[in-house]
N, CA, C and O atoms as CSV, one atom per row, in Angstrom:
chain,resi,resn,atom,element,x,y,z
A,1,UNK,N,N,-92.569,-16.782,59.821
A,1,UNK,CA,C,-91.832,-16.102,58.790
A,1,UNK,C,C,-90.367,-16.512,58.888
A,1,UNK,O,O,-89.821,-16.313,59.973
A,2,UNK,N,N,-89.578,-17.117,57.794
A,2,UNK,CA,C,-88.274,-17.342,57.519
A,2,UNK,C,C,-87.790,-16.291,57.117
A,2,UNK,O,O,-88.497,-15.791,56.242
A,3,UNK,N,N,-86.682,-15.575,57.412
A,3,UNK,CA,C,-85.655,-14.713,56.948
A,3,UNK,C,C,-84.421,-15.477,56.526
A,3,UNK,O,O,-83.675,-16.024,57.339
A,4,UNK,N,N,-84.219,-15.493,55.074
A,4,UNK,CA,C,-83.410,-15.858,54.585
A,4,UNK,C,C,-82.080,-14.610,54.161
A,4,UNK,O,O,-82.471,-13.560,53.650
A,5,UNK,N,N,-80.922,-14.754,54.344
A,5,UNK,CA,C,-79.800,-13.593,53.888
A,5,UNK,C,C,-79.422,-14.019,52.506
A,5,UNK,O,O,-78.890,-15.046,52.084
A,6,UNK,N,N,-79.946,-12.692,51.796
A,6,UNK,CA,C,-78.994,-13.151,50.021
A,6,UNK,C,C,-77.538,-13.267,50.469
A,6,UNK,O,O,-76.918,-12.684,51.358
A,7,UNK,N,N,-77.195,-14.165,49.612
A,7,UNK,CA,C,-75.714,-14.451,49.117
A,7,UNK,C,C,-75.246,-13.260,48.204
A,7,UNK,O,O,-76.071,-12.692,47.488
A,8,UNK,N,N,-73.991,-12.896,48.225
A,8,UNK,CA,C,-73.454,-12.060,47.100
A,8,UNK,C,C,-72.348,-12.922,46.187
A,8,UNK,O,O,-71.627,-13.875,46.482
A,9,UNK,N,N,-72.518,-12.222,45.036
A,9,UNK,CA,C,-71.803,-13.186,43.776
A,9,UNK,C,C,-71.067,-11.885,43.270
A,9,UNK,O,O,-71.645,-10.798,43.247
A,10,UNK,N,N,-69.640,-12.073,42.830
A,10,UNK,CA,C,-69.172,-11.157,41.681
A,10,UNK,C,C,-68.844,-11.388,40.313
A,10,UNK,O,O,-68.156,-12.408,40.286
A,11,UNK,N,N,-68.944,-11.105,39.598
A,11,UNK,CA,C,-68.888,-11.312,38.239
A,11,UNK,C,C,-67.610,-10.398,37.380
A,11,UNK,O,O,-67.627,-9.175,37.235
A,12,UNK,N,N,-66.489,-11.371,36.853
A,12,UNK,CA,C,-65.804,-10.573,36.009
A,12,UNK,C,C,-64.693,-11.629,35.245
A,12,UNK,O,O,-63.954,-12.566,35.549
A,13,UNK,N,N,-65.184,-10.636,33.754
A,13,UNK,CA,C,-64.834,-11.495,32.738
A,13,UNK,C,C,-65.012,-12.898,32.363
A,13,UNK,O,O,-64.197,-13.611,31.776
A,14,UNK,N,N,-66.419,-13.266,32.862
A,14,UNK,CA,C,-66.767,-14.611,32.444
A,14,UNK,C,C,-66.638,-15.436,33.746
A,14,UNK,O,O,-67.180,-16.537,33.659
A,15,UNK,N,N,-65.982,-15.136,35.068
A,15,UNK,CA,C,-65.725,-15.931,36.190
A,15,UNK,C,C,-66.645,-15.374,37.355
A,15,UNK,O,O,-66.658,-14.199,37.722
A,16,UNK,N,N,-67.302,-16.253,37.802
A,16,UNK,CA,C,-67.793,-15.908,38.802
A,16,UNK,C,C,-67.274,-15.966,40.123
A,16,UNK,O,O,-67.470,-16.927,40.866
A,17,UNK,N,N,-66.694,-15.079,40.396
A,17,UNK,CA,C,-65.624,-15.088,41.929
A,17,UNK,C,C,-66.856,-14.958,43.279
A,17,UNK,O,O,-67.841,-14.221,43.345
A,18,UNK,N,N,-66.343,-15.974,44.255
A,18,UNK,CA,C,-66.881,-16.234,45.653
A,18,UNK,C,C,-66.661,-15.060,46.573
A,18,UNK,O,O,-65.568,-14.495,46.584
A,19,UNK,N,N,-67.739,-14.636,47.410
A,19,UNK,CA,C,-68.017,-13.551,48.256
A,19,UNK,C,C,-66.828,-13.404,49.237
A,19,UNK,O,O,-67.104,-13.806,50.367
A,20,UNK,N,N,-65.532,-12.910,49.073
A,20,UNK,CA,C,-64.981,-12.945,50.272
A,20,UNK,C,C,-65.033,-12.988,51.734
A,20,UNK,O,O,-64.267,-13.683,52.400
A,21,UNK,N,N,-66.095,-12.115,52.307
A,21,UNK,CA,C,-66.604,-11.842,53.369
A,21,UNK,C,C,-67.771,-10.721,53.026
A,21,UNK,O,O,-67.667,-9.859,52.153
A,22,UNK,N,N,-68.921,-10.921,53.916
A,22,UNK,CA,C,-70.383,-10.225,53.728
A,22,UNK,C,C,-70.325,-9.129,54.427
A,22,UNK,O,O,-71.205,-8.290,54.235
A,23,UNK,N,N,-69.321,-8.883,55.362
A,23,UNK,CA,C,-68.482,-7.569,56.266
A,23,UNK,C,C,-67.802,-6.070,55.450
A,23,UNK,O,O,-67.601,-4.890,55.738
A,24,UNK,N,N,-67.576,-7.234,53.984
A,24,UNK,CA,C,-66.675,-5.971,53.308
A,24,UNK,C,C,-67.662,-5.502,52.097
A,24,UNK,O,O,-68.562,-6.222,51.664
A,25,UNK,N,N,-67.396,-4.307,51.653
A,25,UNK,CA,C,-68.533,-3.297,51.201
A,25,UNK,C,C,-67.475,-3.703,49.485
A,25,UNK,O,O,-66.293,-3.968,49.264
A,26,UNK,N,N,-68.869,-3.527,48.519
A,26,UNK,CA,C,-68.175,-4.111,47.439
A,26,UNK,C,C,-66.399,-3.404,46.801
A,26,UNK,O,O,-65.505,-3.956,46.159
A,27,UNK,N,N,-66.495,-2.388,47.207
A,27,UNK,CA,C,-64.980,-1.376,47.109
A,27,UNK,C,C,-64.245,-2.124,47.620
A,27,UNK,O,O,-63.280,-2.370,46.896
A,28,UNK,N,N,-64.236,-2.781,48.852
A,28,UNK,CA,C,-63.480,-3.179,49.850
A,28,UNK,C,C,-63.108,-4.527,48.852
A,28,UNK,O,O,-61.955,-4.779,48.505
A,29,UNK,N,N,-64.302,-5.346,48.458
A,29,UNK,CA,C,-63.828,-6.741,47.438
A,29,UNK,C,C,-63.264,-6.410,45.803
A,29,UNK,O,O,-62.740,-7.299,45.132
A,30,UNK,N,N,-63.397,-5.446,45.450
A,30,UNK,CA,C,-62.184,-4.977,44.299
A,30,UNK,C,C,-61.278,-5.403,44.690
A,30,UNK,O,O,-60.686,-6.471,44.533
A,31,UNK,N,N,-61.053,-4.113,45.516
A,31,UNK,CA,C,-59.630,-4.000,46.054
A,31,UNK,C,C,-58.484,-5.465,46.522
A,31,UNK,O,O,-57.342,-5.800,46.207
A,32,UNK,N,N,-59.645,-6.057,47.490
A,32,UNK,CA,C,-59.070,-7.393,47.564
A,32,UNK,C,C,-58.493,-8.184,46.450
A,32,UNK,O,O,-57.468,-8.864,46.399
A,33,UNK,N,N,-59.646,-7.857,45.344
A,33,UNK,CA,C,-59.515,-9.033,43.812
A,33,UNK,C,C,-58.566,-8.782,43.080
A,33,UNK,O,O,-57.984,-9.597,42.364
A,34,UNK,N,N,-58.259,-7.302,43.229
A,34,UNK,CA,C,-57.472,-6.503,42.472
A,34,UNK,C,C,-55.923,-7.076,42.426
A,34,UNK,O,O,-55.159,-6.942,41.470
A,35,UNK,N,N,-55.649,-7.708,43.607
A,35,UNK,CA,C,-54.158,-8.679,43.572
A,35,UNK,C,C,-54.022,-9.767,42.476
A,35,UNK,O,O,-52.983,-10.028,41.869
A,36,UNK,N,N,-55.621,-10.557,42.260
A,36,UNK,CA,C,-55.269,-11.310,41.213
A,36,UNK,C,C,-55.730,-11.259,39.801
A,36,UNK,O,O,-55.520,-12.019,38.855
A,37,UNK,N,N,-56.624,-9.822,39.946
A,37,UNK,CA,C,-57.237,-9.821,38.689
A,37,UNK,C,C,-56.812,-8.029,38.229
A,37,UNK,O,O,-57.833,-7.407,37.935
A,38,UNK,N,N,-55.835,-7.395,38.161
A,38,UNK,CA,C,-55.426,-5.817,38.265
A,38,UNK,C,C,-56.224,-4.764,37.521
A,38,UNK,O,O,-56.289,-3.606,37.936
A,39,UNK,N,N,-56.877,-5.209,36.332
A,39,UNK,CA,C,-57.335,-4.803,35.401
A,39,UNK,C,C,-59.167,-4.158,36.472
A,39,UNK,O,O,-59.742,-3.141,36.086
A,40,UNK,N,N,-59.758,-5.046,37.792
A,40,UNK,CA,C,-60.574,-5.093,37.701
A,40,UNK,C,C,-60.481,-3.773,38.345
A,40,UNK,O,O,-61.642,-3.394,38.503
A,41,UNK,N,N,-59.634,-2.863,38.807
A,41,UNK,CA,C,-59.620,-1.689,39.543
A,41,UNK,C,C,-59.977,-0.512,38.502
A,41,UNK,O,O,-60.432,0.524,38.988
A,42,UNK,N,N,-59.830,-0.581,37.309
A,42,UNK,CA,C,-60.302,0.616,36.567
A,42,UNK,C,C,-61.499,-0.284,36.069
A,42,UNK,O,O,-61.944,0.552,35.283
A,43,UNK,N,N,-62.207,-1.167,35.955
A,43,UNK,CA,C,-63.538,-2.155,35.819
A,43,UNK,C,C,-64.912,-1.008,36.324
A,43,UNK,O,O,-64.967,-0.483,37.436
A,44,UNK,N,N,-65.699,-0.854,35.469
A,44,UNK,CA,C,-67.445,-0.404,35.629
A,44,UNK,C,C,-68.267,-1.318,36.505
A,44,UNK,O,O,-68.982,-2.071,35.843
A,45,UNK,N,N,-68.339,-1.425,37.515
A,45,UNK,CA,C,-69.129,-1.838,38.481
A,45,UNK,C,C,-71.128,-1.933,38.469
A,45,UNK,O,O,-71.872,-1.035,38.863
A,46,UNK,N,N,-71.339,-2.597,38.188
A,46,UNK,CA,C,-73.249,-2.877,37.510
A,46,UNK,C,C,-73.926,-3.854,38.636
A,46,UNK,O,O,-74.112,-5.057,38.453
A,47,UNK,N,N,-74.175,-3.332,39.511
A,47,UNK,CA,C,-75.616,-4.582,39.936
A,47,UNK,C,C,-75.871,-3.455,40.906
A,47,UNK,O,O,-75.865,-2.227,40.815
A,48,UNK,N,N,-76.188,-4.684,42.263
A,48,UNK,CA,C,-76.513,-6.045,42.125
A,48,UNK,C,C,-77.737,-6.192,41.352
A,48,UNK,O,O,-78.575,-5.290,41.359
A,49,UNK,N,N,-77.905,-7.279,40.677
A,49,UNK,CA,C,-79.302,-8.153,40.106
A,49,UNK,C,C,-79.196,-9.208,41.002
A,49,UNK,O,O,-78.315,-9.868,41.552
A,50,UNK,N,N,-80.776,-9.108,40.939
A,50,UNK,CA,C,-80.976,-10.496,41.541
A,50,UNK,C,C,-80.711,-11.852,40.540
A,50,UNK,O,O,-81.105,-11.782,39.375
A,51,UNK,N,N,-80.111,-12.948,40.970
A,51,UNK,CA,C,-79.939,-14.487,40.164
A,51,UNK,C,C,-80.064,-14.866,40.537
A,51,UNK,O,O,-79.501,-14.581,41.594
A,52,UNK,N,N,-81.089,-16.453,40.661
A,52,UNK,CA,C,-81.079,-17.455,41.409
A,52,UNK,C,C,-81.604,-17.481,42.825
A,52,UNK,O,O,-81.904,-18.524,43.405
A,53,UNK,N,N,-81.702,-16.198,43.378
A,53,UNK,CA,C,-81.819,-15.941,44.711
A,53,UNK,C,C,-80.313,-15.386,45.408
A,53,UNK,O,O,-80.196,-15.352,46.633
A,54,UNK,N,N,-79.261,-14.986,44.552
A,54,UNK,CA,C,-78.237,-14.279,45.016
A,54,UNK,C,C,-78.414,-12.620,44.390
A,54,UNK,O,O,-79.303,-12.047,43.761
A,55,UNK,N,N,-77.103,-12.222,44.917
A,55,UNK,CA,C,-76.937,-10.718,44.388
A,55,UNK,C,C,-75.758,-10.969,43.882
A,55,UNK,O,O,-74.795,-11.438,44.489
A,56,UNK,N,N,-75.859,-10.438,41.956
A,56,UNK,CA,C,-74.549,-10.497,41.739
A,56,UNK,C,C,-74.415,-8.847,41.037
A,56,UNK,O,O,-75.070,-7.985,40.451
A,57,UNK,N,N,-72.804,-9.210,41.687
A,57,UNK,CA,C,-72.206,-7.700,40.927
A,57,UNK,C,C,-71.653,-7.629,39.760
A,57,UNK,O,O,-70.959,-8.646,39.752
A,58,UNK,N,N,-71.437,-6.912,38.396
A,58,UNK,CA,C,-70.736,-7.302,37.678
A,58,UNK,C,C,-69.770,-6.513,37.139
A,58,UNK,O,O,-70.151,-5.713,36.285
A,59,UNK,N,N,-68.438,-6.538,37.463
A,59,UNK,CA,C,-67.201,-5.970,36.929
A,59,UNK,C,C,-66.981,-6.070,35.460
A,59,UNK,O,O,-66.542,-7.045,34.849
A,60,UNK,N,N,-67.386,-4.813,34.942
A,60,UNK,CA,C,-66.520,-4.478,33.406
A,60,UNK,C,C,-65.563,-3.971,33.128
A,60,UNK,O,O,-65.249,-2.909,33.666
A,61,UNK,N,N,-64.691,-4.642,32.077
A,61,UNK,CA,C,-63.462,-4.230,31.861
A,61,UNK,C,C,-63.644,-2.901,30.904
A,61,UNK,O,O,-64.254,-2.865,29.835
A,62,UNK,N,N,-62.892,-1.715,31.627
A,62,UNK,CA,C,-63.128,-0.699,30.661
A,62,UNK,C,C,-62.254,-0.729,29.237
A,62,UNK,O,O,-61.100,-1.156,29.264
A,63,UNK,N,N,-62.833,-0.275,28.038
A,63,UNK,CA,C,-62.576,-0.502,26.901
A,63,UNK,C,C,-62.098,1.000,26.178
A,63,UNK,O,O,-62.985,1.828,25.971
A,64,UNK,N,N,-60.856,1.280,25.851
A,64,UNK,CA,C,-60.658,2.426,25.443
A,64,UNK,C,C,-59.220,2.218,25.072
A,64,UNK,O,O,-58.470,1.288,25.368
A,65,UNK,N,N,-58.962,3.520,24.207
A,65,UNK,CA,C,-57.932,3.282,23.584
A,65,UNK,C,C,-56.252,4.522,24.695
A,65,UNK,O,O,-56.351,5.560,25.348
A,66,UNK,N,N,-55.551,4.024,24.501
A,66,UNK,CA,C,-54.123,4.826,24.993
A,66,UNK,C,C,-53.624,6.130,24.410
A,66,UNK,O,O,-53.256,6.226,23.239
A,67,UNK,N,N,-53.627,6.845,25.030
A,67,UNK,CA,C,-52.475,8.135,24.571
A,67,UNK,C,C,-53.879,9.098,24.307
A,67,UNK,O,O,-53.766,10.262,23.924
């Protein structure tokens, strides 16, 4: 029997961003992303699905209006 470890994938806004580290819990990789992407901290969070044989997560940009 082979034990293979899924890969994790994140997903937001059309880019598929690389697993920072498999140590940090997906909150923990917001937060990280959140320096270059700011918007993804108020983002709807959806997975994982399986793709390909990975796990991806997918960050939505929340959509709503001001005031």
């Amino acid at each position: 029997m082979i034990i293979n470890k899924t890969a994790r994938r994140f997903k937001y806004s059309g880019l598929m961003l690389p697993d920072p580290g498999p140590e940090l819990d997906v909150e923990s990789v917001r937060s990280l992303y959140a320096a270059s992407y700011p918007e993804i901290t108020t983002a709807a969070l959806t997975g994982p699905e399986a793709v390909d044989g990975d796990l991806v997560y997918t960050f939505t940009k929340a959509i709503g209006t001001k005031g």
